[in-house]
C-alpha positions in Angstrom: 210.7 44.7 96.6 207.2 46.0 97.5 204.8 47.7 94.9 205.3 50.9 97.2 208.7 51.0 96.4 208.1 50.3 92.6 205.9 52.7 91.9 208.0 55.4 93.0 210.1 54.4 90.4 210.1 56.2 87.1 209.2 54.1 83.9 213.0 53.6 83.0 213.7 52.1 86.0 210.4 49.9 86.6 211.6 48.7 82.4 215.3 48.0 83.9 214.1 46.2 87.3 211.7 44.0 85.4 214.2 43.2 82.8 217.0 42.3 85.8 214.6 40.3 87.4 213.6 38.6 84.0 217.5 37.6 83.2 217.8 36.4 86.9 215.2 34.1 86.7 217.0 32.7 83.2 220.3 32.3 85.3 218.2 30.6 88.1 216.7 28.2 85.5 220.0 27.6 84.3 221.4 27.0 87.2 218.8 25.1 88.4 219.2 22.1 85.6 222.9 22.0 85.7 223.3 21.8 89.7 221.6 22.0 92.7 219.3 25.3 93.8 221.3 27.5 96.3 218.1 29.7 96.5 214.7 28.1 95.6 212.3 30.7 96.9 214.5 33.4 94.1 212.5 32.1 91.1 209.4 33.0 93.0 210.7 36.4 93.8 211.6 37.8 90.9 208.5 36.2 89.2 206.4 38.5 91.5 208.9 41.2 91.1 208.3 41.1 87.5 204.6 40.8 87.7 204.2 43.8 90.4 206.1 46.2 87.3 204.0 44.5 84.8 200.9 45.6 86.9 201.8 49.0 87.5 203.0 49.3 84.0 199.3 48.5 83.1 197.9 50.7 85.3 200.0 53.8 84.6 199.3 53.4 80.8 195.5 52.9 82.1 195.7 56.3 83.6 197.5 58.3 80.9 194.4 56.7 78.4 191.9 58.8 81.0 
C-alpha cells in the first residue's frame, strides 16, 4: 500500500488498516515459530504498512496543533 493511497484514508480507516496489519504480523510471527514461512517478505510489509499510518497519523495531528 503506498502513503498516497493512505492518506486518502479517513482516520478510522488509517486506525483499522494499521491495526490489520499489526494482527497480521502477530499471525506471521506465529506462524513463523511453529512451521515454515510461506511469505517472508509479509512481516516486512506490514511493518512499513504500519509505520506509513503511524507517520501520517503524526503528521495530521501535527497539522490540526497549527
Amino acid at each position: 500500500m503506498k502513503a498516497k493511497e493512505l492518506r486518502e484514508m479517513s482516520d478510522e480507516q488509517l486506525e483499522l488498516t494499521a491495526k490489520e496489519a499489526a494482527e497480521a504480523n502477530f499471525r506471521l510471527r506465529i506462524q513463523s515459530q511453529s512451521e515454515r514461512k510461506e511469505a517472508p517478505m509479509a512481516m516486512r510489509k506490514n511493518r512499513q504498512i504500519i509505520a506509513r499510518v503511524r507517520t501520517i497519523q503524526t503528521q495530521r495531528a501535527a497539522a490540526k496543533k497549527s
